[in-house]
N, C-alpha and C positions, 0 to 999 in steps of 0.2 A: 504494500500500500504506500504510495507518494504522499508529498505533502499534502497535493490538492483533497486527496481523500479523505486523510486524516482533519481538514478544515470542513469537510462536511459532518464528520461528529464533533467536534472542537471548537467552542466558540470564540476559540485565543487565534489574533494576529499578528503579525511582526510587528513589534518585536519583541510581544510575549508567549510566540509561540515556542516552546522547545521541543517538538518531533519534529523531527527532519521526513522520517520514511518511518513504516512499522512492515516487520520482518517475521514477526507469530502474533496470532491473534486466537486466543480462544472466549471466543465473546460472553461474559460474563463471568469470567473466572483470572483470565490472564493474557497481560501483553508483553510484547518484546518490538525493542525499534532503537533508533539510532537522531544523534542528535550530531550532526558536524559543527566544530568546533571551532571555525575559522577565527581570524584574525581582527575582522573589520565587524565583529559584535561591538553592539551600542558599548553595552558593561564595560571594554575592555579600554575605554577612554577615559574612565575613571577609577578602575578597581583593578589593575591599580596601571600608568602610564610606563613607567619603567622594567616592571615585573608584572606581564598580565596575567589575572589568577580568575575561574568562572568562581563568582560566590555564589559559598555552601549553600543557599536559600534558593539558587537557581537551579542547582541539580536537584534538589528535593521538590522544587517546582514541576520541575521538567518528569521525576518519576509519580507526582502527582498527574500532570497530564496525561502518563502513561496508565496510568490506572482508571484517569476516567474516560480514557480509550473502550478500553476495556470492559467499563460498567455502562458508558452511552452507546455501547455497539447494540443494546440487548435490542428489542424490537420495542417493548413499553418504557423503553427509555430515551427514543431516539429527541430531540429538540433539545432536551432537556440542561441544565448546567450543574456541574459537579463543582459547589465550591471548600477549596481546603480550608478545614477547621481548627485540625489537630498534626500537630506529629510526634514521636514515639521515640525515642532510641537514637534518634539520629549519631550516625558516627563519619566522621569525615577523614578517609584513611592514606588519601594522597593528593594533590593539587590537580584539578586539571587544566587546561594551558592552550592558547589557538595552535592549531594544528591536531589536535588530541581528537577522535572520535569515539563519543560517550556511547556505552549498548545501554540502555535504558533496561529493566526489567520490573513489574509491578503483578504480583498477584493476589487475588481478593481476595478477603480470609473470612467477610462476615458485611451484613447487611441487615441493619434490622429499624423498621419506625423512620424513614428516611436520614436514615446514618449509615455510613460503610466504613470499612477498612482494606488497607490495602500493607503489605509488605514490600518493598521495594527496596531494587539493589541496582547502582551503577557500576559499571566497567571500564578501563581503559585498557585494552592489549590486554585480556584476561585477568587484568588485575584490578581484585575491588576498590573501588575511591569513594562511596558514600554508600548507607543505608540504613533505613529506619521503616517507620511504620506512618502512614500517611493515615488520617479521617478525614472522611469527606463527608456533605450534606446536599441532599439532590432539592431542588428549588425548581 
């Protein structure tokens, strides 16, 4: 699935969109996708100019997207907006940096009274750089 796909379940634009493409999709349960990391991101003009680093808030955004991928794919949930509430655990386990290509991973753990959860893990080159546990609120 391309970007322009993933912006038909996604109500986020550039340049608060973070899926680039989605690469697994089990609709209602779990996503997998990719966010490129390029250089000429808004964020990287100011966080930081000399040393550009994505902030932790943007990866955990970005697997919050990933997860309400995954939860606005179902069929009674398509228009709808998944907004982030809560997060869990977050651990932030290496820098990521323009040129880097993030694999996004988020799978649902629980849904209940218009509340969800999600787990979610990023990647860079196999190796983990963030994750935590994402709540979201369907509206």
């Amino acid at each position: 699935m391309k970007k322009e796909e993933v912006k038909s379940i996604l109500p986020h634009r550039d340049p608060f969109l973070f899926v680039d493409e989605i690469t697994e999709l089990k609709v209602g349960k779990f996503a997998k996708g990719i966010k490129y990391i390029s250089p000429d991101l808004d964020f990287f003009k100011g966080h930081f100019p000399e040393q550009p680093v994505m902030p932790g808030v943007l990866i955990l955004e970005a697997l919050a997207q990933m997860g309400g991928i995954a939860f606005l794919s179902q069929e009674d949930q398509k228009g709808k907006i998944a907004y982030l509430v809560g997060v869990k655990n977050a651990k932030f386990r290496r820098m990521v940096v323009p040129g880097d290509t993030l694999i996004l991973e988020c799978e649902l753990t629980g849904f209940r009274r218009g509340f969800g959860y999600g787990s979610g893990k990023a990647y860079v080159d196999g190796e983990l750089v963030c994750e935590g546990t994402i709540g979201f609120a369907i509206r």
